[in-house]
SESEKOL-569552 format. One record per residue (C-alpha): residue in one letter; x, y negated, z negated; residue number from 1. Coordinates in Angstrom, 1 decimal. Layout:
residues N
resn A, east X, north Y, up Z, resi NUM
...
end
This chain:
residues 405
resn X, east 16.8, north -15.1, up -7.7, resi 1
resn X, east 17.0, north -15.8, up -4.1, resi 2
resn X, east 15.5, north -18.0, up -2.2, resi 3
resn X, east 12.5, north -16.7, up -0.4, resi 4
resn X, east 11.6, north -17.7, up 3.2, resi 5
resn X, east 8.6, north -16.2, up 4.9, resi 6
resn X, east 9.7, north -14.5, up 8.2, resi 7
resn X, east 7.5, north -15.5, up 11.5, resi 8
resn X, east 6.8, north -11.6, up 12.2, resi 9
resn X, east 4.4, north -11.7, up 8.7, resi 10
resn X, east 2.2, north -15.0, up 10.3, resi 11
resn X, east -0.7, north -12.8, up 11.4, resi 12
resn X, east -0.9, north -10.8, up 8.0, resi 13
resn X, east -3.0, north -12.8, up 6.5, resi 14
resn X, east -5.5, north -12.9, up 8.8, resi 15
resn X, east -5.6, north -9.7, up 9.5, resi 16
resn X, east -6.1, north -9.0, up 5.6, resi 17
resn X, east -8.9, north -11.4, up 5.3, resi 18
resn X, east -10.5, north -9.3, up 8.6, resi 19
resn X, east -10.2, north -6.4, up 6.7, resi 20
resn X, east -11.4, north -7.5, up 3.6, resi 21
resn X, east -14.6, north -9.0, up 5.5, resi 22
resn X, east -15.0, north -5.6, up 7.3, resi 23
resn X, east -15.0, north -3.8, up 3.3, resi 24
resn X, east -17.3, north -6.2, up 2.2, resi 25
resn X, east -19.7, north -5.7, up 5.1, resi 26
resn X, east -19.6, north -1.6, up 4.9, resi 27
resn X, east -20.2, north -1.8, up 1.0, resi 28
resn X, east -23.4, north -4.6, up 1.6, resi 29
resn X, east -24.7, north -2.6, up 4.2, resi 30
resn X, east -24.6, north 1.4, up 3.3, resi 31
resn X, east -24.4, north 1.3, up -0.7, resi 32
resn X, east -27.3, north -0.4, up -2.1, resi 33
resn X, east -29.7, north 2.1, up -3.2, resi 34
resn X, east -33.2, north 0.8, up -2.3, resi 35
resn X, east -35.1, north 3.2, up -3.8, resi 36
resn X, east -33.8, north 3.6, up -7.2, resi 37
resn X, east -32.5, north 0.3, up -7.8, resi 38
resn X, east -28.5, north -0.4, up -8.1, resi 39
resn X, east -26.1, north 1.2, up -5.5, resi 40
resn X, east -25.5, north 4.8, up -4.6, resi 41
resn X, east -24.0, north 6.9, up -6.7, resi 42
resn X, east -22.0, north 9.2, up -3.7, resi 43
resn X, east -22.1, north 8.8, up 0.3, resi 44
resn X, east -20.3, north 11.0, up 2.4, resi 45
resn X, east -17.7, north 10.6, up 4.8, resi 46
resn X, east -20.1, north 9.9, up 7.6, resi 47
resn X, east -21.9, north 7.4, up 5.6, resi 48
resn X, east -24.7, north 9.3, up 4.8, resi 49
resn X, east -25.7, north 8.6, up 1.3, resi 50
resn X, east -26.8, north 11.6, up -1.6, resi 51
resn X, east -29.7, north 10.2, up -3.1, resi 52
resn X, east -30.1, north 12.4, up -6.3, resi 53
resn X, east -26.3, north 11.6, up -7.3, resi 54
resn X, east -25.7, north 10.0, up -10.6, resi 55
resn X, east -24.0, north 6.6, up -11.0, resi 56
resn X, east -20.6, north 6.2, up -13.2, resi 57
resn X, east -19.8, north 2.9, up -14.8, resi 58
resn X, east -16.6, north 2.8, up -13.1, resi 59
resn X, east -18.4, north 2.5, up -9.3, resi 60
resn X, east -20.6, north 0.2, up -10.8, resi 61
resn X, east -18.0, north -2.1, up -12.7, resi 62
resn X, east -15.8, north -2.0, up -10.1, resi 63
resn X, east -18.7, north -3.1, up -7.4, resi 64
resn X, east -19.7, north -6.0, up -9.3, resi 65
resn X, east -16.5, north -6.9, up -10.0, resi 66
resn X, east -15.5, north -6.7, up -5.8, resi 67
resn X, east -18.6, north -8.8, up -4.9, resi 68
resn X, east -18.0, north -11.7, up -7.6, resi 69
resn X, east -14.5, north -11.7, up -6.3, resi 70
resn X, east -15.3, north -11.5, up -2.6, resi 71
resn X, east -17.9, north -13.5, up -2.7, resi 72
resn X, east -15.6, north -16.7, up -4.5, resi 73
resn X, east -13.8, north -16.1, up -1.4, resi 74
resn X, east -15.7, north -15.6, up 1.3, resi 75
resn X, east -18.8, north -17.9, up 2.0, resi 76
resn X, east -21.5, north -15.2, up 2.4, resi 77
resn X, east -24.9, north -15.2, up 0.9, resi 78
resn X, east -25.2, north -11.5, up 0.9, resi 79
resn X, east -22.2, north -11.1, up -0.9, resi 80
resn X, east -23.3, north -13.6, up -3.9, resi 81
resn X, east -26.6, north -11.3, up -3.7, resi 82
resn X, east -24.3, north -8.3, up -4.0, resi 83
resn X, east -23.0, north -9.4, up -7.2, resi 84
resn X, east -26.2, north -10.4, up -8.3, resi 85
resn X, east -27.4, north -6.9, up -8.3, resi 86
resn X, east -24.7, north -5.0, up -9.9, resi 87
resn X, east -24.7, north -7.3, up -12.1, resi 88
resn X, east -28.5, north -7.2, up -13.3, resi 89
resn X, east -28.4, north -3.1, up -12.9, resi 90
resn X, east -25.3, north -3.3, up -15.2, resi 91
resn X, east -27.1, north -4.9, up -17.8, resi 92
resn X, east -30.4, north -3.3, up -17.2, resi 93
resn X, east -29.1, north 0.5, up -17.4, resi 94
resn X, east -25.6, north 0.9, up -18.7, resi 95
resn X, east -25.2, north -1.6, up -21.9, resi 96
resn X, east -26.1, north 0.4, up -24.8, resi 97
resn X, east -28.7, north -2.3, up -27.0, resi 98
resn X, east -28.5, north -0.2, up -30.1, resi 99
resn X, east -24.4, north 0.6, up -29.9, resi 100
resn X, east -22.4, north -2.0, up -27.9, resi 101
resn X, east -20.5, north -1.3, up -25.1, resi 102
resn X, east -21.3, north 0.7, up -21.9, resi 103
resn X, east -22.4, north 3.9, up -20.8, resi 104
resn X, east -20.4, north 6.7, up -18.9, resi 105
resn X, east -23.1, north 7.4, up -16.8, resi 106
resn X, east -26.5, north 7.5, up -15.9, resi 107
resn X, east -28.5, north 10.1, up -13.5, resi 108
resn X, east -29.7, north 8.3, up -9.9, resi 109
resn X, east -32.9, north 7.0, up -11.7, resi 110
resn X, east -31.0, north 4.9, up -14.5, resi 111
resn X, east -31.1, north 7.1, up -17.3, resi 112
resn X, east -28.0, north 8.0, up -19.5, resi 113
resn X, east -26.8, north 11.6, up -19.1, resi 114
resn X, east -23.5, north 10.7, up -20.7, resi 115
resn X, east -23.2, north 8.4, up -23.5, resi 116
resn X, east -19.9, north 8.6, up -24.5, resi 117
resn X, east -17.8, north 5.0, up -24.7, resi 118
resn X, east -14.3, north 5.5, up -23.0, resi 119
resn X, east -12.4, north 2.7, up -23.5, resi 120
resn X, east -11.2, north 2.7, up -19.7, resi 121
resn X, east -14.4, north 1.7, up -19.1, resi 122
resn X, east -15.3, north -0.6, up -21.5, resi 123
resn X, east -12.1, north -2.5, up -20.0, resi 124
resn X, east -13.2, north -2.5, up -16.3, resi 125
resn X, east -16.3, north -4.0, up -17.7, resi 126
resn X, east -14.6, north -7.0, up -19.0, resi 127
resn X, east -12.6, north -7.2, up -16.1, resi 128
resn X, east -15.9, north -7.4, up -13.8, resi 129
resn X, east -18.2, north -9.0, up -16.0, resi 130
resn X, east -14.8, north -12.1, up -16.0, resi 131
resn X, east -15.4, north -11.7, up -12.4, resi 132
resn X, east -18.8, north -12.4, up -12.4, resi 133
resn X, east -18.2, north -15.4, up -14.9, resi 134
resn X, east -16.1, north -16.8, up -12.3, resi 135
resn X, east -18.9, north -16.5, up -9.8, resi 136
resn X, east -21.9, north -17.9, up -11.6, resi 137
resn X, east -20.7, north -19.4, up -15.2, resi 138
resn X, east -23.3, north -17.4, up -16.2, resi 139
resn X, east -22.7, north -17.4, up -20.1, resi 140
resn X, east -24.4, north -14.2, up -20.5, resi 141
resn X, east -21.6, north -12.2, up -18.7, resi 142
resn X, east -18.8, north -14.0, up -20.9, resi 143
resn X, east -20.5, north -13.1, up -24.0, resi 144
resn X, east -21.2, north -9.7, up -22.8, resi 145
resn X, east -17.5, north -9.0, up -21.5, resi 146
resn X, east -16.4, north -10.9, up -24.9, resi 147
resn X, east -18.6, north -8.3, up -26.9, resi 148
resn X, east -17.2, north -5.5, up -25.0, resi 149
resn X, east -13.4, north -6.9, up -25.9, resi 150
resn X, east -14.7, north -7.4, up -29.8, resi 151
resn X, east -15.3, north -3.7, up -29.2, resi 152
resn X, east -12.7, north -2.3, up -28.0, resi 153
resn X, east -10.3, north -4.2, up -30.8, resi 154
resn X, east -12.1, north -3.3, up -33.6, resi 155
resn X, east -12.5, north 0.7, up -32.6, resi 156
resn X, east -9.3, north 1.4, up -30.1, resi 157
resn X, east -6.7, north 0.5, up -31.7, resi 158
resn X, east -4.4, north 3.1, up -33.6, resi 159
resn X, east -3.5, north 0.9, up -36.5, resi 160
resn X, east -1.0, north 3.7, up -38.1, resi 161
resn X, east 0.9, north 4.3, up -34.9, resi 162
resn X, east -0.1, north 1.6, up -32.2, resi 163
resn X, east -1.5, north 1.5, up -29.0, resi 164
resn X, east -5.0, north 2.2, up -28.0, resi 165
resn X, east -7.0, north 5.4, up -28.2, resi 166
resn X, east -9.0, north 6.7, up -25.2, resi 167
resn X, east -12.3, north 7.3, up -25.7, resi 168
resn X, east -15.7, north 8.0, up -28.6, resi 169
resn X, east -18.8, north 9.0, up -28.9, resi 170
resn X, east -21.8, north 6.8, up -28.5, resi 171
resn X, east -21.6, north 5.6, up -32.1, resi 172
resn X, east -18.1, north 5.4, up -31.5, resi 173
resn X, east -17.0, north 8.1, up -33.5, resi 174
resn X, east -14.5, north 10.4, up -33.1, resi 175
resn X, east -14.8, north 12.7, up -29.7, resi 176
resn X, east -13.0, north 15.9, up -28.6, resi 177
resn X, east -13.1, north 14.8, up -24.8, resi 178
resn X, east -10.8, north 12.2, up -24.2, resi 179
resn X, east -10.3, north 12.8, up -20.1, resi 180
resn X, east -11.4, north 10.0, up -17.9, resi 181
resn X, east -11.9, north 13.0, up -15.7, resi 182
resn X, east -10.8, north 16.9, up -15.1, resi 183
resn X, east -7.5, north 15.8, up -13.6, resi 184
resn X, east -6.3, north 14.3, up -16.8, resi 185
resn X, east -4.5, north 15.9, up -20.0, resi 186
resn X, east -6.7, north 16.1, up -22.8, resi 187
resn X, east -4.5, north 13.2, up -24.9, resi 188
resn X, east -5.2, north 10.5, up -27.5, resi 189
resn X, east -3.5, north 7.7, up -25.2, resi 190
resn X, east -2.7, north 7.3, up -21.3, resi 191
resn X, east -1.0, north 5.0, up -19.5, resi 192
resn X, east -3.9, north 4.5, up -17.2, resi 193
resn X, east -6.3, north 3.2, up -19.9, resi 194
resn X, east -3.6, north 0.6, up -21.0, resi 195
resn X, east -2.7, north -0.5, up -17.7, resi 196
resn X, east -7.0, north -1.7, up -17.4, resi 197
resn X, east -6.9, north -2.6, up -20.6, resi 198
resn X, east -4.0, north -4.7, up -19.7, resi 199
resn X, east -5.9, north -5.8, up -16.4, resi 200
resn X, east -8.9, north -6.9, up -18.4, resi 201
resn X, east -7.0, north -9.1, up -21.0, resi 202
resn X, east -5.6, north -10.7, up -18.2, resi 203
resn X, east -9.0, north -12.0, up -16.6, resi 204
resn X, east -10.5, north -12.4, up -20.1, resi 205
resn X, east -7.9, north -14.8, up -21.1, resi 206
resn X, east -8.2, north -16.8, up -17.5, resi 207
resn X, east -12.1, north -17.7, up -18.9, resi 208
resn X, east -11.5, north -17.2, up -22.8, resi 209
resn X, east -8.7, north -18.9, up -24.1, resi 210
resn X, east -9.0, north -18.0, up -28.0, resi 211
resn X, east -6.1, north -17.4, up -30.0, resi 212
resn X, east -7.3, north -13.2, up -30.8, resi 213
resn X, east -7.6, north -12.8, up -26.8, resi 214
resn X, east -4.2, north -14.1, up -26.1, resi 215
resn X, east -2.4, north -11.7, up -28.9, resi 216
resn X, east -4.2, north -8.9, up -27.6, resi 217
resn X, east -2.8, north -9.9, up -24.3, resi 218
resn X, east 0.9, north -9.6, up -25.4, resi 219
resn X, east 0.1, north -6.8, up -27.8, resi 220
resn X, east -1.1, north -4.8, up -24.1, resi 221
resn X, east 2.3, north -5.9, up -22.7, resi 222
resn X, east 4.5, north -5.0, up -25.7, resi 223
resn X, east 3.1, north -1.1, up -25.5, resi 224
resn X, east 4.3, north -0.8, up -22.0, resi 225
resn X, east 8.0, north -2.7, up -23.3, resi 226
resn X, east 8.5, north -0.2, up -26.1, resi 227
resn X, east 6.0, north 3.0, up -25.0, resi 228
resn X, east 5.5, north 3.4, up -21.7, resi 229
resn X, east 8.2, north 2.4, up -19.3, resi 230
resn X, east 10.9, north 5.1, up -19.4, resi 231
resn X, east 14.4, north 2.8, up -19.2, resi 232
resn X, east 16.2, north 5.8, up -17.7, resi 233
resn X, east 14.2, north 6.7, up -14.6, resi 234
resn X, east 12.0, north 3.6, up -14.3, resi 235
resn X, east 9.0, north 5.6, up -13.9, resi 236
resn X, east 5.8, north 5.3, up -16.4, resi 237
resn X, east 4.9, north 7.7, up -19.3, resi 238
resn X, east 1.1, north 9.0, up -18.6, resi 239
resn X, east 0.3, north 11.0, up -20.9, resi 240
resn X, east 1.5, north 10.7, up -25.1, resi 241
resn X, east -0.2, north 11.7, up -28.2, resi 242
resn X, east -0.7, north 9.6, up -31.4, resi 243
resn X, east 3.4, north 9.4, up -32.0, resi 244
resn X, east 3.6, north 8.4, up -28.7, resi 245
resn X, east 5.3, north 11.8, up -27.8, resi 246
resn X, east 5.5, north 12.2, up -23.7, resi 247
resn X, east 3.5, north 15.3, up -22.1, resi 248
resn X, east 3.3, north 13.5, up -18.8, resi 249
resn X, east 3.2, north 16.6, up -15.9, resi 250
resn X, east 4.8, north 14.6, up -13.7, resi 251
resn X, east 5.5, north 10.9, up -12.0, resi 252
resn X, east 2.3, north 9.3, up -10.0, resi 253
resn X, east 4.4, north 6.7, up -7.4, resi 254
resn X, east 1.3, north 5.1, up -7.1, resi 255
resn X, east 0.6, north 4.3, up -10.6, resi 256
resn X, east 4.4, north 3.0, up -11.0, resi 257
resn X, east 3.9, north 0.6, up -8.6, resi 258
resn X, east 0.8, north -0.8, up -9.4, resi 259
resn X, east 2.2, north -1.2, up -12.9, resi 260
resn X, east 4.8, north -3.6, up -11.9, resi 261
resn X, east 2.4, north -6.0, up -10.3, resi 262
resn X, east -0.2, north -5.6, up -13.0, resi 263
resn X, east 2.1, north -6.1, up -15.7, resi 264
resn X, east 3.7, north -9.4, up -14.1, resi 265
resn X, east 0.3, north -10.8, up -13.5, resi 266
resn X, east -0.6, north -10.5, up -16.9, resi 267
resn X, east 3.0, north -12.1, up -18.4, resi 268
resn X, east 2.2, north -14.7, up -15.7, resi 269
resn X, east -1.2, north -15.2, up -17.6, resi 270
resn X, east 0.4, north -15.2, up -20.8, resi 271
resn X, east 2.6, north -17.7, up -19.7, resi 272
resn X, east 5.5, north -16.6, up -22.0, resi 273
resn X, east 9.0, north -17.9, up -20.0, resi 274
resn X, east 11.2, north -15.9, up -21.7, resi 275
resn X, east 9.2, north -12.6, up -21.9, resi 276
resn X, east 8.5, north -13.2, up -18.5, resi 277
resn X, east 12.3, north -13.5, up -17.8, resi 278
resn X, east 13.3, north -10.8, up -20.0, resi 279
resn X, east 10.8, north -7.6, up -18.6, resi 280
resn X, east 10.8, north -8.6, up -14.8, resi 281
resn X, east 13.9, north -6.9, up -13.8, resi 282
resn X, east 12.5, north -4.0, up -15.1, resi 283
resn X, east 9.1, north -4.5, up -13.4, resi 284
resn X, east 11.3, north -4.5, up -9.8, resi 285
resn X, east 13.3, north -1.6, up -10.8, resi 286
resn X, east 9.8, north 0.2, up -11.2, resi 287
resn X, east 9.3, north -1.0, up -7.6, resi 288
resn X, east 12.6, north 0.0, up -6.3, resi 289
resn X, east 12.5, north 3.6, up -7.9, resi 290
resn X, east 8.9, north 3.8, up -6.1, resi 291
resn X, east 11.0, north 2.9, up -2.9, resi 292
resn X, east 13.5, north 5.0, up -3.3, resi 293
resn X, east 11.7, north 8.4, up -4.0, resi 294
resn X, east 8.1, north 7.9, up -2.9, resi 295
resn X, east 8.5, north 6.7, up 0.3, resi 296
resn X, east 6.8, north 9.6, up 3.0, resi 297
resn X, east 8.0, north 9.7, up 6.9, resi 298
resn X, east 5.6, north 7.4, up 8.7, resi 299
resn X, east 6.0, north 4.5, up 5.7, resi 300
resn X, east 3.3, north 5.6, up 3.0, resi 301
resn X, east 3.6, north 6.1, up -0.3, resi 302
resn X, east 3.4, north 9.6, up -1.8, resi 303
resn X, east 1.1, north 10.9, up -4.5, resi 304
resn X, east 3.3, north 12.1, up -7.1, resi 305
resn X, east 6.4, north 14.2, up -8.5, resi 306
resn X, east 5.3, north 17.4, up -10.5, resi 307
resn X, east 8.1, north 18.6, up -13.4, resi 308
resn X, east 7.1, north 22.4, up -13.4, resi 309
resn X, east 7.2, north 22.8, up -9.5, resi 310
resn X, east 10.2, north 20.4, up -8.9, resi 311
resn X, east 8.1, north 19.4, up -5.5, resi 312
resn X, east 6.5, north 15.9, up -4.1, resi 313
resn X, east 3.0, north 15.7, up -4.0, resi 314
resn X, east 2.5, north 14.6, up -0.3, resi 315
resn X, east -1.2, north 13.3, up -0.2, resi 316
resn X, east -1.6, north 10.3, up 1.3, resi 317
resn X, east -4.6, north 8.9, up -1.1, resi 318
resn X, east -6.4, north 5.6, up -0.2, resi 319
resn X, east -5.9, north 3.8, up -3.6, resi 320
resn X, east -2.2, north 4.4, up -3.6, resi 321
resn X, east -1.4, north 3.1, up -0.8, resi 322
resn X, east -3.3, north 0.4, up -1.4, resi 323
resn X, east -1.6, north -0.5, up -4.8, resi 324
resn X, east 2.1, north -0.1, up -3.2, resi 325
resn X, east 1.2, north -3.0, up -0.6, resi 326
resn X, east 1.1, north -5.4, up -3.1, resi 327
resn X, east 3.5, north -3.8, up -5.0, resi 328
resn X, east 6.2, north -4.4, up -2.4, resi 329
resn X, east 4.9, north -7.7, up -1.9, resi 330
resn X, east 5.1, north -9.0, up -5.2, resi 331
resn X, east 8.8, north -7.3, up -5.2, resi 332
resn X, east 9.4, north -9.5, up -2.1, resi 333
resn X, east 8.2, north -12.5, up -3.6, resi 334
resn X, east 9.9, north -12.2, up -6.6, resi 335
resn X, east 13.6, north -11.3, up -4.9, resi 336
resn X, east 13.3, north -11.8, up -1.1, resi 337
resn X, east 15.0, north -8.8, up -0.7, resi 338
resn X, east 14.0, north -7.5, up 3.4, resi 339
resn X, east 13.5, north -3.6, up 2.3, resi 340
resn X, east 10.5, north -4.5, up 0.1, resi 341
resn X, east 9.1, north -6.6, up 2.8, resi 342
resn X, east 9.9, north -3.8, up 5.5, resi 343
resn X, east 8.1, north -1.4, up 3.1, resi 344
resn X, east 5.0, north -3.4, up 3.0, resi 345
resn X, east 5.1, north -3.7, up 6.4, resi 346
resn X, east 4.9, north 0.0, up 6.8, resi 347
resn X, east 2.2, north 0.5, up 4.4, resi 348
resn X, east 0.0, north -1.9, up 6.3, resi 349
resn X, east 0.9, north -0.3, up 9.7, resi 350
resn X, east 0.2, north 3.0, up 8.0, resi 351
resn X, east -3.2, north 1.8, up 6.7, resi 352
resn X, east -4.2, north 0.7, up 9.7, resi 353
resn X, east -3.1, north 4.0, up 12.0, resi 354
resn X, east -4.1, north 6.7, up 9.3, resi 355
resn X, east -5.9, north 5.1, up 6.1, resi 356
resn X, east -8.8, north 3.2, up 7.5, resi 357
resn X, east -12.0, north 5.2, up 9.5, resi 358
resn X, east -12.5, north 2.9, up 12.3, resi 359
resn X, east -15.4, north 4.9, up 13.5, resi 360
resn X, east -17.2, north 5.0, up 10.6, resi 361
resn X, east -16.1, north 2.3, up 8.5, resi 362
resn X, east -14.4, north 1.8, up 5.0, resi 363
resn X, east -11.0, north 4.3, up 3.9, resi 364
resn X, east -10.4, north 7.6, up 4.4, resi 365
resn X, east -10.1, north 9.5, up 0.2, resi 366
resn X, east -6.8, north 11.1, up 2.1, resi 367
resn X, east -5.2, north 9.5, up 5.3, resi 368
resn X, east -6.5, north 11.3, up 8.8, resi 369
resn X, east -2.8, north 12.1, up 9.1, resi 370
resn X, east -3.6, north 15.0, up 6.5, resi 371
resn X, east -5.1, north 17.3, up 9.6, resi 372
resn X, east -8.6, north 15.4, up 9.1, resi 373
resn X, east -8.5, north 16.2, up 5.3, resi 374
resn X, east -10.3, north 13.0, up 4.8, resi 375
resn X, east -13.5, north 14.6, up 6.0, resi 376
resn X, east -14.4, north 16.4, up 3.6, resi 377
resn X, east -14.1, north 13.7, up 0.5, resi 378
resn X, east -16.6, north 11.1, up 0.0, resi 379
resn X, east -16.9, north 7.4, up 1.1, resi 380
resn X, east -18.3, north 6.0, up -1.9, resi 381
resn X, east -18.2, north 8.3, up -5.6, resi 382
resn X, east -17.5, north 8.2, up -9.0, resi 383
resn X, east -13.6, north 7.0, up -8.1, resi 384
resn X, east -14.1, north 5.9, up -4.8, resi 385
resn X, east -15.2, north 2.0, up -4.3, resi 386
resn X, east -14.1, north -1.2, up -3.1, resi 387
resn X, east -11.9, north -2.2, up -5.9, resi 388
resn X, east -8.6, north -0.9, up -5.0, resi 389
resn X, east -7.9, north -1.4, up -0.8, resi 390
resn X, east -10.6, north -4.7, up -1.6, resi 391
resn X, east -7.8, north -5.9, up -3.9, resi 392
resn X, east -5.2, north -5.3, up -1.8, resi 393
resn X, east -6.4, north -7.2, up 0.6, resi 394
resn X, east -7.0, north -10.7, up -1.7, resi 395
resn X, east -3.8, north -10.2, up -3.6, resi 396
resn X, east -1.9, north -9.4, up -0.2, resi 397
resn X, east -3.1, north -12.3, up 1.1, resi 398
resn X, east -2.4, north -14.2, up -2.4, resi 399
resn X, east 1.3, north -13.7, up -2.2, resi 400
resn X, east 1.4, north -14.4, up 1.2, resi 401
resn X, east 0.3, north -17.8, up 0.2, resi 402
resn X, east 2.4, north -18.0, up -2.4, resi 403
resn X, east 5.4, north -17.3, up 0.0, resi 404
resn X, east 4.5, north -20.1, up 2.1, resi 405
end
């Protein structure tokens, strides 16, 4: 590959990513921890305002410990470390199921389960923060707890007939009709989305826990994206399949593709494998560049996704992708040096900053203000929305950047 040299223009990047990641950090410490009830809020509006009787998902809460142990390894803030702290103990206080293993969907805004079920999506994001947390403290208890949480989802997940890993059970973890992460989704046995977290996961877990089962389970993640989920013809992923693995996906989400590409090289990167490594990146940047090609909108963002039945482009201009396609294109850039992908990164950023970020009220818009002030009427902080995804963006932005120099 070529040579890769980091152009002048992208010196004040980083710092402007750390800002930004500061500024997150700050808006989350301030307005989400819920005083009253213990934990953080489960919903706050667009004007910061928070609902106090909403009930708290595992996600928010697995994805706000995992932001703090992460911020907080980079930043040198008290608060943050305390941040941590507390989703961490609320975590283990109010979603780990004693009597069952694993976690909770969710609870009500006192604590109290009001939806047992054990989706495996979540179960992953737990690992993924608890590794986090790990990282933060060496607290012991969080290894064995994310460790428990992987035994878990290996012994009950797996499709052993047909491959792959199954979506979600009931408390017990017996079979469930349900299988949606939420009322979007297509009622199937096995999604892209929960294998790419899955995939996520393994790749922290293995950073900490370097056993032999963790490390197969790593490459078994990776080998059902090789053979099941990346479409060699259009270079988009598959999102929705049942047990054979047969494709009902409605559509293409750009922002899913993307973020696949850089997930997926991360975790052959943890693996360590050369040759697999050498073998499935070209396909990882052809993701990328199909994501350039067709999912690029007017001012520089990245679309929301291509619906089969209509024939048209989603045009929503959603936090989380945009957040996922700026380290997308960077990781393309690092990996080619090819000018476009930096150029679309660029844009993303510029776009971010103009249309993406509320810099009255703090935090991201859920949809950009360029969407006729859209962004109003979605929450700030809710079952989907937290600090993981533009928080992200801005440490592995500012990773590659690093990298490049």
């Amino acid at each position: 590959m070529n040579a890769v040299v980091l152009p002048a223009r992208f010196a004040p990047l980083p710092q402007e990513f750390h800002a930004e990641l500061i500024a997150i950090a700050d808006w989350w410490a301030q307005h989400a921890p819920d005083q009253a009830q213990g934990g953080f809020y489960g919903e706050i509006s667009a004007d910061n305002q928070p609902v106090t009787q909403a009930s708290k998902g595992i996600i928010l809460n697995a994805r706000i410990l995992w932001f703090f142990s992460e911020v907080a390894q980079a930043v040198d803030n008290p608060d943050y470390r305390r941040n941590a702290q507390r989703a961490y103990d609320y975590i283990v206080a109010h979603f780990v199921d004693s009597e069952f293993g694993g976690v909770y969907w969710e609870l009500d805004a006192t604590g109290q389960p009001i939806n047992t079920k054990k989706q495996i999506y979540a179960q992953a994001f737990t690992i993924y923060a608890l590794c986090a947390y790990y990282q933060l403290t060496q607290d012991e208890q969080a290894l064995h707890l994310a460790q428990s949480c992987f035994s878990l989802i290996e012994q009950h997940g797996i499709d052993r007939a047909r491959e792959g890993y199954l979506e979600a059970f009931t408390r017990e973890w017996g079979v469930i009709a349900d299988l949606r992460l939420s009322e979007k989704d297509l009622n199937y046995p096995k999604s892209q989305n929960t294998h790419l977290h899955i995939l996520e996961a393994y790749t922290r877990l293995y950073q900490v826990d370097k056993r032999e089962s963790v490390k197969a389970a790593l490459r078994y993640n990776i080998e059902m994206f090789d053979k099941y989920m990346i479409d060699r013809n259009t270079h988009h992923l598959r999102m929705f399949m049942d047990l054979e693995w047969k494709d009902f996906s409605p559509g293409y989400t750009y922002g899913h593709d993307i973020e696949a590409s850089w997930l997926i090289a991360q975790a052959l990167e943890s693996l360590g494998d050369d040759a697999y490594t050498e073998f499935l990146t070209p396909t990882l940047l052809n993701i990328a560049e199909v994501t350039l090609q067709e999912g690029i909108g007017a001012y520089g963002q990245v679309l929301d996704s291509y619906d089969f039945a209509t024939q048209a482009v989603n045009v929503d201009t959603v936090w989380w992708v945009q957040a996922e396609a700026l380290v997308g294109f960077l990781f393309a850039y690092a990996m080619t040096g090819e000018t476009r992908y930096y150029e679309a990164a660029k844009n993303i950023w510029q776009f971010i900053k103009t249309y993406q970020i509320d810099h009255k009220n703090g935090e991201w818009f859920w949809l950009s203000s360029l969407q006729a002030r859209a962004a109003d009427a979605y929450y700030k902080v809710g079952f989907w929305k937290c600090p993981y995804h533009n928080g992200r963006a801005m440490l592995e932005a500012v990773r590659y950047l690093q990298k490049l120099a």
